[in-house]
N, C-alpha and C positions, 0 to 999 in steps of 0.2 A: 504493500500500500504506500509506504514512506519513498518507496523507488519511485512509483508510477507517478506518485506525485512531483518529485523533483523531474521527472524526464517529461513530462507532460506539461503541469503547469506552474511550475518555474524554467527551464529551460535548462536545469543546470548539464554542464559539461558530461561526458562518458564518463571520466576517470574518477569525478565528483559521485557521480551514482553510482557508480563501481563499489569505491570506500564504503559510502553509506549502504550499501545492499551487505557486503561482508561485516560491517561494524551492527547492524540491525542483525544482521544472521550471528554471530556471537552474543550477540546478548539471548538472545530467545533460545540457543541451543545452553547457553549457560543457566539461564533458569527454569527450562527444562530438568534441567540434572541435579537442580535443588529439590524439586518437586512444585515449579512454578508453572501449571500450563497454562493458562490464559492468561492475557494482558491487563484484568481486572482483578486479579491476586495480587501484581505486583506492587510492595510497596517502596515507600520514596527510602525504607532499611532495605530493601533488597537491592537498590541499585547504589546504594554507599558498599554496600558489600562489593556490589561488581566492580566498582570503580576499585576498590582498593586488593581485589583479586589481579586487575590489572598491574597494579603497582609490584606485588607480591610476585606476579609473572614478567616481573622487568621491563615491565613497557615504558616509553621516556613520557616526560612530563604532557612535551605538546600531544602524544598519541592520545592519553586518558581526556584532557581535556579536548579533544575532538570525538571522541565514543560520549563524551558527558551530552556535547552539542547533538552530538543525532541521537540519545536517548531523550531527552527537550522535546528535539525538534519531534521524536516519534509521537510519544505520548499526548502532545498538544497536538498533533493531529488525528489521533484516536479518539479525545476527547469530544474534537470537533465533528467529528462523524458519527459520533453518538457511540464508539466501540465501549469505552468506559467512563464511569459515571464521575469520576474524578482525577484529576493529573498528578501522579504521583514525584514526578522531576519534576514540578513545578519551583520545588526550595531546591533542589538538588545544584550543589555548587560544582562548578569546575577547578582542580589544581592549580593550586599557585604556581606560573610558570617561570618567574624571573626573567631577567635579562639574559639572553644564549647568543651570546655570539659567534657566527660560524668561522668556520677556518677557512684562508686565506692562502692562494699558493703567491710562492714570489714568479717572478716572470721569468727566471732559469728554470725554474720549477717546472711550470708551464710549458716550457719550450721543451725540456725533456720528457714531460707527458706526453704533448704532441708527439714527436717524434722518434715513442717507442715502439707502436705498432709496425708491422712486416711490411713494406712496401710490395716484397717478391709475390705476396701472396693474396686471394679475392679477400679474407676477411681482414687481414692485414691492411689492407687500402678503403676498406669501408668503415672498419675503426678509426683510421687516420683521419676520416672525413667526418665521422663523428664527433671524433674529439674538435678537430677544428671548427665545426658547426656551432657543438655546443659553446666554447671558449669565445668565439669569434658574433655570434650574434646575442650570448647570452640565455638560448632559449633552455624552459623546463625541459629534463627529459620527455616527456608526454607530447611536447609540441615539436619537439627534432624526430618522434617517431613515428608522429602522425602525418609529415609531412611526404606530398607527393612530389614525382618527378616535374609534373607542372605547377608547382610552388616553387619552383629557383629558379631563377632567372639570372644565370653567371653571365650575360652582357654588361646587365647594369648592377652585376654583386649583391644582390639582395634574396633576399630568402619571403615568403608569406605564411607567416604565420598564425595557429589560431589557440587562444589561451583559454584563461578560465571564463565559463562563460560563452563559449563559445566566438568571443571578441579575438577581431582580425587586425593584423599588427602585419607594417611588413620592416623587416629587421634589415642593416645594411650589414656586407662581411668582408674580411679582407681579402688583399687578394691569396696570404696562404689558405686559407678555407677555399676560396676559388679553385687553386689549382687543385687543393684533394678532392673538391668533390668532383673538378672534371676528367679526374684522372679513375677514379671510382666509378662515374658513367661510362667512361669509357673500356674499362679493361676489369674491371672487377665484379658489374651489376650484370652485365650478360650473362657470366661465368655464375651468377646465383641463383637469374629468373628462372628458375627452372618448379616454382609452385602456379600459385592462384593470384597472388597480390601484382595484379598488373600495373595499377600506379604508385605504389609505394615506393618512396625513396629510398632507404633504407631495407636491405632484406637481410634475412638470416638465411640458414646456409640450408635450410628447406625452401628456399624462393619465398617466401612468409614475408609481410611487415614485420621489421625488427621488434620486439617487443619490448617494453621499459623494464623487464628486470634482465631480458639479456644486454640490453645497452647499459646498464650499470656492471653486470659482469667483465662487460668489456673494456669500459673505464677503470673497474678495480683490477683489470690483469696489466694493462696501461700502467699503471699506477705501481703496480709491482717489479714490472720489466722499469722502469723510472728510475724504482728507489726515489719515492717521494713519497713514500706513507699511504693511509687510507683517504681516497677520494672517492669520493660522488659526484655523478654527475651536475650534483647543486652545489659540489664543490667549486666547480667552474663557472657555474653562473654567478655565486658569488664573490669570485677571483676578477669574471666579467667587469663587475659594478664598482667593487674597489680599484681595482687601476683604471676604470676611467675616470673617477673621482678623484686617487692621485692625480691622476696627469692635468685638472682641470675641467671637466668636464662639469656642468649646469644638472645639479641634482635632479632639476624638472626633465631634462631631455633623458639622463638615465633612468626615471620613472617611467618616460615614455617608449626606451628601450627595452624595460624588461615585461613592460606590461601592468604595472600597479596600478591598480584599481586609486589609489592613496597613496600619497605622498610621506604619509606617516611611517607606510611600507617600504621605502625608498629609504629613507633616513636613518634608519638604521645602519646603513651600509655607511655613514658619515661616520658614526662612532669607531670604525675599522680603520677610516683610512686618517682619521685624528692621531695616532700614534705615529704612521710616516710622518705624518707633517711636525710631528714631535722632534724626531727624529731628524728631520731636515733644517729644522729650527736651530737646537743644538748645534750644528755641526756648519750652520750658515751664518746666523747674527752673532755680531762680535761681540755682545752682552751675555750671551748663552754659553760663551766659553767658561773655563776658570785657568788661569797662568798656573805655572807649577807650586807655587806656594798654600794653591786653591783657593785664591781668590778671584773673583770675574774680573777677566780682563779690561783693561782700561784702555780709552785712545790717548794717542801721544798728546804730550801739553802741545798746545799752539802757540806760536810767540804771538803776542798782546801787538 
């Protein structure tokens, strides 16, 4: 019911109903195995229970606090269809999530990521194209694997992309993402088609649309042939946002590059690149110094 109604009349995305069909299918199978079967048994104890069964089975802060949001969202709309007489998550809180901020690769980093994938070989060159995709335009995994072959347009470097929401962004890319993915059309994506997925960019090695946990797999073997630790492919979207904000870049235009709904969303990524500029500060103004006796260095006397 809770699916049919985001897909229908909200609009939300596939990979949005997705979550919520498996986050709604864990709960019902979990209070099933309590001895909860209908939806008008549960009470607003039974779902402090679940929430902190979640905790007890390791889930991170944002997952519980996102099963809190679609156990809400369920019930308030059971309510409203008459399923049950009362909203039991009506007081039901969500986890305190604090401040997390993600990890950051430096641009040697990067460039060794990019360029551990196998050239010699078909998955080799469409990894290379992924990573460059992902780094280079910023996008979610979900939207570099949903994209088709008639979504790039390497004349004018730009990729079309579609977010949360369904909302369409068309992303610019440089030209090393240019040359992998043209290299990847040409010598690697033939060598794949060999399923059903006729427009899909991205294949897997049954000719399939790549799928978002094999494209993290592929980033985290990237990431291992690197020696650069564990990555995600969000690892690169937010590696994307902080060096374009190092380098200068108009917070509003990176909003509009990644696709934020909110600018509140975008901001966060300031907080990250506040320590380079820490850092450049330091090492730039001549007040930020200290001489060897540790005190801040002084300018020369001037003669009067």
């Amino acid at each position: 019911m809770l699916v049919d109604h985001l897909e229908l009349e909200r609009g939300r995305g596939e990979h949005t109903v997705d979550a919520y069909r498996r986050d709604a299918t864990d709960l019902g199978r979990t209070c099933t195995a309590w001895g909860v079967d209908h939806p008008g048994e549960v009470e607003l104890l039974t779902l402090r229970r679940y929430l902190a069964a979640l905790t007890e089975r390791g889930y991170a802060r944002a997952t519980i606090a996102r099963r809190a949001s679609v156990v809400r969202s369920l019930f308030a709309l059971l309510k409203r269809r008459g399923v049950v007489d009362r909203d039991p998550a009506a007081l039901l809180a969500s986890p305190k999530q604090g401040r997390h901020l993600p990890r950051v690769l430096r641009v040697d980093e990067v460039t060794r990521l990019l360029e551990a994938p196998d050239p010699a070989t078909a998955v080799g060159l469409r990894d290379r194209a992924l990573l460059e995709l992902l780094y280079a335009s910023g996008a979610r995994v979900g939207e570099a694997c949903g994209l088709d072959v008639g979504g790039v347009d390497l004349p004018q470097a730009q990729v079309r992309l579609f977010g949360k929401g369904a909302k369409e962004r068309i992303a610019p890319i440089g030209q090393p993402a240019v040359t992998a993915l043209r290299d990847y059309l040409a010598l690697a994506r033939p060598e794949l088609a060999n399923g059903t997925a006729q427009d899909a960019l991205l294949l897997n090695t049954r000719g399939d649309r790549l799928g978002t946990r094999d494209a993290r797999t592929a980033v985290e073997r990237a990431a291992i042939q690197a020696g650069v630790g564990h990555v995600t492919p969000h690892t690169l979207r937010h590696s994307f946002a902080t060096h374009l904000l190092e380098s200068g870049a108009d917070v509003r235009v990176v909003q509009e590059l990644l696709g934020h709904a909110s600018l509140a969303t975008t901001q966060r990524y300031t907080h990250l690149s506040r320590g380079r500029l820490r850092e450049v500060h330091a090492m730039a103004h001549p007040r930020a110094r200290a001489d060897r006796s540790g005190r801040p260095d002084r300018p020369e006397r001037q003669a009067d």
